[in-house]
C-alpha positions as CSV (number, residue, x, y, z in Angstrom):
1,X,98.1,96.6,92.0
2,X,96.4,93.5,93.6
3,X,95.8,90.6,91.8
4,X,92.7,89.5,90.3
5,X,90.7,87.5,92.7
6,X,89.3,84.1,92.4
7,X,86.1,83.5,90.7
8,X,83.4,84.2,93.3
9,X,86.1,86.3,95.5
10,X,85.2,89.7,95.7
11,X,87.5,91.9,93.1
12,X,88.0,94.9,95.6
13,X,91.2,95.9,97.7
14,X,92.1,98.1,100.3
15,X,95.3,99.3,101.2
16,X,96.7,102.3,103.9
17,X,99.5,104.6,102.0
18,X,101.7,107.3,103.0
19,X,101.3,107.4,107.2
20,X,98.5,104.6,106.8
21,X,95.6,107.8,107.1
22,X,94.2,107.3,103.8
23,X,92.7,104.2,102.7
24,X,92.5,103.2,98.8
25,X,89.9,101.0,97.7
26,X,90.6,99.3,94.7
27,X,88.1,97.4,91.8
28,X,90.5,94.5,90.6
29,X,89.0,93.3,87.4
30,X,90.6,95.3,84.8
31,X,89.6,92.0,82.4
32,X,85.9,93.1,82.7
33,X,86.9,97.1,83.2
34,X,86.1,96.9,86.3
35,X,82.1,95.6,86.0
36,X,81.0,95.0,89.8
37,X,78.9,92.0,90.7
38,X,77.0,91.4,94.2
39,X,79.8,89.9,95.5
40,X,82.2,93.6,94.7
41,X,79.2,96.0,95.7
42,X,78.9,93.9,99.1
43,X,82.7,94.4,99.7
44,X,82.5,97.8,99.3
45,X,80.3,98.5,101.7
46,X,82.1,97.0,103.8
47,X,85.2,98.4,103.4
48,X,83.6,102.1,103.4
49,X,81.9,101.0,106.8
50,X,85.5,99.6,108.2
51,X,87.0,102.9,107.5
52,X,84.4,104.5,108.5
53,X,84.9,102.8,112.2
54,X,88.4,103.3,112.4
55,X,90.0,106.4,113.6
56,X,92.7,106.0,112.1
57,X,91.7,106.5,108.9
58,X,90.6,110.2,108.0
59,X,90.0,109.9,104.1
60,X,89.5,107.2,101.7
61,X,89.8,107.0,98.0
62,X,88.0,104.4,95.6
63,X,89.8,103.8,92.8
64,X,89.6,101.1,89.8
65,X,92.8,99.4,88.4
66,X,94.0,98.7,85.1
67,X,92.4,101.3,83.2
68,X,89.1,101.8,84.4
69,X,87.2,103.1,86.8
70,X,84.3,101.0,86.4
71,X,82.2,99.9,83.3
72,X,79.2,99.6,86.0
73,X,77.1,96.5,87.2
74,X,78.3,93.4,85.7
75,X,75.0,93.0,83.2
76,X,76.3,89.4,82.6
77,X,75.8,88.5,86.4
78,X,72.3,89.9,86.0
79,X,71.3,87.6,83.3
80,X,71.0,84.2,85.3
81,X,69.4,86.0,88.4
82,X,65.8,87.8,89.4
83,X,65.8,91.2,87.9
84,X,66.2,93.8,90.3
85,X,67.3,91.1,93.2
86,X,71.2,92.6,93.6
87,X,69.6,96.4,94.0
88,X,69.5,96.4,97.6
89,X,73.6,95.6,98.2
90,X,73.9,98.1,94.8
91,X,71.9,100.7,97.1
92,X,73.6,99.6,100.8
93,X,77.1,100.6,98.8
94,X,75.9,103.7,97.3
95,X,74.3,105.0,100.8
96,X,77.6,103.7,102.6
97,X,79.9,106.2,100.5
98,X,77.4,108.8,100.5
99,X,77.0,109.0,104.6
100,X,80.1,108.4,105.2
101,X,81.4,111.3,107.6
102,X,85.0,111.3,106.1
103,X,85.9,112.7,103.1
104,X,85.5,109.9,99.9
105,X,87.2,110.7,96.5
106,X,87.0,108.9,93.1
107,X,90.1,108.5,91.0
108,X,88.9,107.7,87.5
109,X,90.5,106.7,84.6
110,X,88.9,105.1,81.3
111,X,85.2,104.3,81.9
112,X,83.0,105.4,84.5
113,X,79.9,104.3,83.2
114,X,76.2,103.4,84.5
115,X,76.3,102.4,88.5
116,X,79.9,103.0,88.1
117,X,79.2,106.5,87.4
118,X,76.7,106.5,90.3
119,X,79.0,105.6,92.8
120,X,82.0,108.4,91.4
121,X,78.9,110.8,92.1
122,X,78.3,109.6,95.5
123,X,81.8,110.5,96.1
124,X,82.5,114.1,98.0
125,X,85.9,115.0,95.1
126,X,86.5,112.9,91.9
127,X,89.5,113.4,90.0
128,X,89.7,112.3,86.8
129,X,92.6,111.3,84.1
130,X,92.2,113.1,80.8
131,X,91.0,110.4,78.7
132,X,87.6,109.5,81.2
133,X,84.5,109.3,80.2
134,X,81.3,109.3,82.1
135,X,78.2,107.8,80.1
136,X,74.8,106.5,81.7
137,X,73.8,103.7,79.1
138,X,70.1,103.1,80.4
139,X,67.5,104.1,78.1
140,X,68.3,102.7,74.6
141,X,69.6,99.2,76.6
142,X,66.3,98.8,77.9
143,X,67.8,99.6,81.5
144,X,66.0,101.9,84.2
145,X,68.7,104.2,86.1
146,X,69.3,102.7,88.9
147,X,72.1,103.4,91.6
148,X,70.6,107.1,92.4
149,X,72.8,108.1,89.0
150,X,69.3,110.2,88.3
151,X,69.2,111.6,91.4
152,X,72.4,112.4,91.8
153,X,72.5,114.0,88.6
154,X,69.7,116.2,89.3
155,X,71.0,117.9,91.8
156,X,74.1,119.0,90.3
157,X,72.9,119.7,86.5
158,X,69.4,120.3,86.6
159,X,66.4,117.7,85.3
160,X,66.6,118.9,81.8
161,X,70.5,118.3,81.3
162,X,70.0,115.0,83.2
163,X,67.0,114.3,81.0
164,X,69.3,114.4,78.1
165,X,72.1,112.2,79.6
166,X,70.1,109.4,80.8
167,X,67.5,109.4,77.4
168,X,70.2,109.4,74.8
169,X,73.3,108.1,76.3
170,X,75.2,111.0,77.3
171,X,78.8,111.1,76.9
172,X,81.1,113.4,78.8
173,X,84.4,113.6,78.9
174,X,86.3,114.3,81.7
175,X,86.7,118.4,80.7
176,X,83.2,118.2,79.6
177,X,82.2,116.6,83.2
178,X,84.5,119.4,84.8
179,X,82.6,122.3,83.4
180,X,79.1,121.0,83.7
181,X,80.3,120.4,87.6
182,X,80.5,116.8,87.8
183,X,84.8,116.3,88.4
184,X,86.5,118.5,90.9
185,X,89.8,118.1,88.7
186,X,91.5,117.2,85.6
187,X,94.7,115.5,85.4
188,X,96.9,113.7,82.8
189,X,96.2,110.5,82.2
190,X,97.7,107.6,85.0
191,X,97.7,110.5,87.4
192,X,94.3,110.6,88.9
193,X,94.8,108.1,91.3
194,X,97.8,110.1,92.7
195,X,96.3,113.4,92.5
196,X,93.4,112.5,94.9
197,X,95.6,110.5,97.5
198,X,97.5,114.0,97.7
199,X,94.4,115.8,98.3
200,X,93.5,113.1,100.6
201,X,96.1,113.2,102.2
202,X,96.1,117.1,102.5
203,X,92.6,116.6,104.2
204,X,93.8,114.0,106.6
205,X,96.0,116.3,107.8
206,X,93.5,118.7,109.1
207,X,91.4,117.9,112.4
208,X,89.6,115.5,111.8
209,X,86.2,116.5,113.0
210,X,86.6,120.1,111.0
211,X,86.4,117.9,108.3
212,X,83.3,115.9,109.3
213,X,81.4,119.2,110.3
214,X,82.5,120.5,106.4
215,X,81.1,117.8,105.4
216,X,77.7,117.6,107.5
217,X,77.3,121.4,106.5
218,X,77.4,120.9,102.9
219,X,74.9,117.8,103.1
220,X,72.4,119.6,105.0
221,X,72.9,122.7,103.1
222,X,70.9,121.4,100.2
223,X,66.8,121.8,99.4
224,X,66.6,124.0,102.9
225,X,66.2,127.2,103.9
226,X,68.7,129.4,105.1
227,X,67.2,129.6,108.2
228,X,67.6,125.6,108.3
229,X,71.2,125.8,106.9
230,X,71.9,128.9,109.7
231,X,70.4,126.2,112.5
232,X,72.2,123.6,111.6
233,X,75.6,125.5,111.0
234,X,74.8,126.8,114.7
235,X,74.7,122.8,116.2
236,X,78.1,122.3,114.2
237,X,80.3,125.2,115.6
238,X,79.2,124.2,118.7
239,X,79.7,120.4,118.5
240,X,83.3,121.4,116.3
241,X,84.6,123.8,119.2
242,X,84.3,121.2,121.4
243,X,87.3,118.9,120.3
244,X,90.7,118.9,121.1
245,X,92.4,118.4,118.2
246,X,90.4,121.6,116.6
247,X,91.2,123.7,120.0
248,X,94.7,123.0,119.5
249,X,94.5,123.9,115.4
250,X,92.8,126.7,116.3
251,X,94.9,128.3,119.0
252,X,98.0,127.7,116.5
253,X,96.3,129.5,113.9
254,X,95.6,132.4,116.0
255,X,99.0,132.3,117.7
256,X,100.2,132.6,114.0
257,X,98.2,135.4,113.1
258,X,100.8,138.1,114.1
259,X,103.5,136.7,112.5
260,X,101.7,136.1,108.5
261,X,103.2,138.3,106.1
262,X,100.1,140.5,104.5
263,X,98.9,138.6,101.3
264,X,101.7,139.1,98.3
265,X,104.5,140.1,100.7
266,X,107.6,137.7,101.3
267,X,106.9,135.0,103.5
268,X,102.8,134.7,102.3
């Protein structure tokens, strides 16, 4: 784990692992679990739009270390400074991880609370530790939900069961996340963080712009008509079929067909 930065450094770190594919992005300021300032959301950004450059790296995974996720925005920053005046490098972030055409997961352990839990949801895959817990502490704190956590909450549990969180302070753990469809997986806890860099890994490993066009598909599949998500899926093939590295995936596949044991058999 990185040290803790100075002062006004940002806390965040990035590291390659295993064949330097996957990047992991790392909050480093396990004394304040993790709270970002301007300084942290600002870094962030930047990191996701780095990797987002670079072709050499197919996934990334955002992590926190020492035990927490993230307890959110740092509310302490907040009181010496204009309400409302850090939102637009809090919103930048969250935009940056959410358009981001590679794959991003969350590894969470501890807290993933407020903007912290806004910026798991933006996340394509979040895999969480046992022990997590997800809370958006707005409401009674006199906070508005900010980050998109509303929005992003919407669309995966409805307005009624997001009503409910944000009004009185849900708390979810991470099984009770997992069945309402808000964490792809549960792991024990101090695993997460390993879990996901496998399953990054394992998507780094396919072509790369399969794994774009998955992920274009599924963002424009949402609010539209099928005849809208049928267009769009008809734009993809074409633009997919078009790369090498899929051509040559693809002709291996086939090639392979003939020799795959049926389903069940030896050798499946």
């Amino acid at each position: 784990m990185a040290p803790e930065p100075g002062r006004d450094e940002p806390a965040v770190a990035l590291e390659r692992i295993g064949d330097g594919r996957v990047a992991v992005i790392g909050f480093t300021r396990p004394g304040k679990r993790n709270a970002l300032r301007p300084v942290e959301w600002d870094r962030l950004g930047e990191l996701i739009r780095q990797c987002r450059q670079d072709p050499s790296v197919r996934a990334v995974v955002i992590t926190g270390h020492g035990g927490a996720f993230s307890a959110g925005f740092d509310l302490h920053w907040n009181e010496g400074n204009l309400a409302g005046s850090a939102l637009p490098i809090v919103h930048r972030a969250i935009l940056d991880i959410y358009r981001c055409p590679k794959p991003v997961l969350a590894a969470v352990e501890g807290c993933c609370v407020g903007a912290g839990w806004a910026l798991a949801l933006a996340c394509d895959l979040v895999v969480a530790g046992q022990d997590a817990f997800f809370e958006p502490p707005f409401a009674a704190r006199g906070l508005v939900p900010d980050a998109g956590i509303a929005w992003f909450l919407e669309q995966c549990v409805g307005r009624y069961e997001t009503a409910r969180l944000l009004w009185f302070d849900g708390r979810l753990t991470a099984s009770q996340a997992a069945a309402r469809g808000l964490v792809t997986e549960v792991t024990e806890n101090l695993a997460a963080l390993g879990r996901a860099s496998e399953l990054a890994a394992r998507l780094a490993a396919h072509p790369a712009r399969s794994v774009t066009v998955a992920k274009a598909t599924l963002r424009h599949a949402h609010g539209v008509s099928l005849e809208t998500a049928l267009d769009a899926e008809h734009v993809h093939v074409a633009h997919n079929a078009a790369d090498d590295e899929v051509r040559q995936s693809r002709s291996s596949f086939v090639a392979d067909l003939g020799r795959r044991a049926p389903a069940g058999q030896p050798g499946s």
